[in-house]
C-alpha positions as a Markdown table, in Angstrom:
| # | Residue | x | y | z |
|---|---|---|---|---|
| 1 | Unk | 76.3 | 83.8 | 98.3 |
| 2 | Unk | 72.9 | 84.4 | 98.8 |
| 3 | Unk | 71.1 | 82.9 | 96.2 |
| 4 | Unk | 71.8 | 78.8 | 96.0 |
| 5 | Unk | 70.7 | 78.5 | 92.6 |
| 6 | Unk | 73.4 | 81.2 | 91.4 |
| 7 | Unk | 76.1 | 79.8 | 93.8 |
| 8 | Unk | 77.7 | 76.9 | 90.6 |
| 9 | Unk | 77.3 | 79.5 | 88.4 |
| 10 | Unk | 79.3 | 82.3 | 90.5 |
| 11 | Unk | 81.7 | 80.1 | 91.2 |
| 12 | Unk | 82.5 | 78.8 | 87.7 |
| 13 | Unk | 83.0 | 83.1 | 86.7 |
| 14 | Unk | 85.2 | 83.7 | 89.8 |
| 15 | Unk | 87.5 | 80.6 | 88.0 |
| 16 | Unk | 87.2 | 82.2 | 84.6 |
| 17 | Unk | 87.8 | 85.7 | 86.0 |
| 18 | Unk | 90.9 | 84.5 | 87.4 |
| 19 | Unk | 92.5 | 82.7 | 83.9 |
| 20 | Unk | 91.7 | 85.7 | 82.1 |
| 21 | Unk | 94.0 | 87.6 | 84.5 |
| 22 | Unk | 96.4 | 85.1 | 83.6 |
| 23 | Unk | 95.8 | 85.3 | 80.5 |
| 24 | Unk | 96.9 | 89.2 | 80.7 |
| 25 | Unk | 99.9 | 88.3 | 82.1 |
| 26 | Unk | 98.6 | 90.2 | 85.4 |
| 27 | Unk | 99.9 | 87.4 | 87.9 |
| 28 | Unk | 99.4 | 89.6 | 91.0 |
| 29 | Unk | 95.1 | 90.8 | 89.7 |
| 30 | Unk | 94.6 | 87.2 | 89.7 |
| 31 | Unk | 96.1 | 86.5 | 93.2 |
| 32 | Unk | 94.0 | 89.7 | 94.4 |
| 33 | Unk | 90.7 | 88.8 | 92.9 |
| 34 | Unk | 91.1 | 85.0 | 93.7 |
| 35 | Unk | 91.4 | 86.4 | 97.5 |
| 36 | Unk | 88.5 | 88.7 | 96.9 |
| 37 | Unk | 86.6 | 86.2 | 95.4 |
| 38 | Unk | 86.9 | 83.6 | 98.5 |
| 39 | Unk | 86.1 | 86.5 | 100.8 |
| 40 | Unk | 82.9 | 87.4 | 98.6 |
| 41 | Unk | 81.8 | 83.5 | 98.8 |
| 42 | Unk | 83.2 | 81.2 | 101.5 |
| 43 | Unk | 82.3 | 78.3 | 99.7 |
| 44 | Unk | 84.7 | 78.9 | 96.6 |
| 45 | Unk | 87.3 | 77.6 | 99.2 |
| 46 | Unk | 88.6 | 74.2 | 98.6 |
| 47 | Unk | 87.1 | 73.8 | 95.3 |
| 48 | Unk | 88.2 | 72.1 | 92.3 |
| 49 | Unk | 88.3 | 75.6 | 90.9 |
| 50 | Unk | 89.7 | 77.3 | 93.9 |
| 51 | Unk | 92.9 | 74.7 | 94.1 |
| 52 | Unk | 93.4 | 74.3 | 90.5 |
| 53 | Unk | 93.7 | 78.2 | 90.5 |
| 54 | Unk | 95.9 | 78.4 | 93.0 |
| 55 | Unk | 98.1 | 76.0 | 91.9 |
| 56 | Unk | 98.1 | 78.0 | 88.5 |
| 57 | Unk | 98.9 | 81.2 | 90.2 |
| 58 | Unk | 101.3 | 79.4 | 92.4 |
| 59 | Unk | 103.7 | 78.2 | 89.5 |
| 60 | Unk | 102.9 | 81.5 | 87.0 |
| 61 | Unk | 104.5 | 83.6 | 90.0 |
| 62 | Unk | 107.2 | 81.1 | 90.7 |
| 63 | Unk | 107.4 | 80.3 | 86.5 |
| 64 | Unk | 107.7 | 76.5 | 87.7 |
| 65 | Unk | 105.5 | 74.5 | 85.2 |
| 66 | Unk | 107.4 | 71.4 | 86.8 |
| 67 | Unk | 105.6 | 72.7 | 90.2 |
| 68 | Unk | 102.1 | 72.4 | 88.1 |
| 69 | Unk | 102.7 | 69.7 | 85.7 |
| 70 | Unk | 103.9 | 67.5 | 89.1 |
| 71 | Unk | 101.0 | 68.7 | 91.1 |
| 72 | Unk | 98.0 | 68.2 | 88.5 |
């Protein structure tokens, strides 16, 4: 991102972009745009935001909620 004042901002939408894909049941558009979104802003990566969605994704695809619940 450009901008460093709208940097926490973007960051908190990508991570609410992404749980309302999973919200949709559209595991794989979450995994897409979570990839997109790290691309579009380097410094997503390795955020609280960015893990914790993984991990989401992560245990939605493999339908593990031991995988999350052992995790987080």
């Amino acid at each position: 991102m450009q901008n460093k004042l709208t940097a926490p901002s973007a960051k908190e939408l990508y991570f609410k972009a992404v749980l309302l894909f999973l919200a949709n049941d559209d595991v794989v558009g979450a995994d897409q745009a979570l990839k997109r979104y790290m691309n579009n802003d380097p410094t997503f990566f390795n955020t609280r935001q960015q893990k914790f969605a993984q991990a989401l994704i992560t245990s939605v695809k493999e339908q593990n909620l031991g995988l999350f619940s052992n995790e987080w």
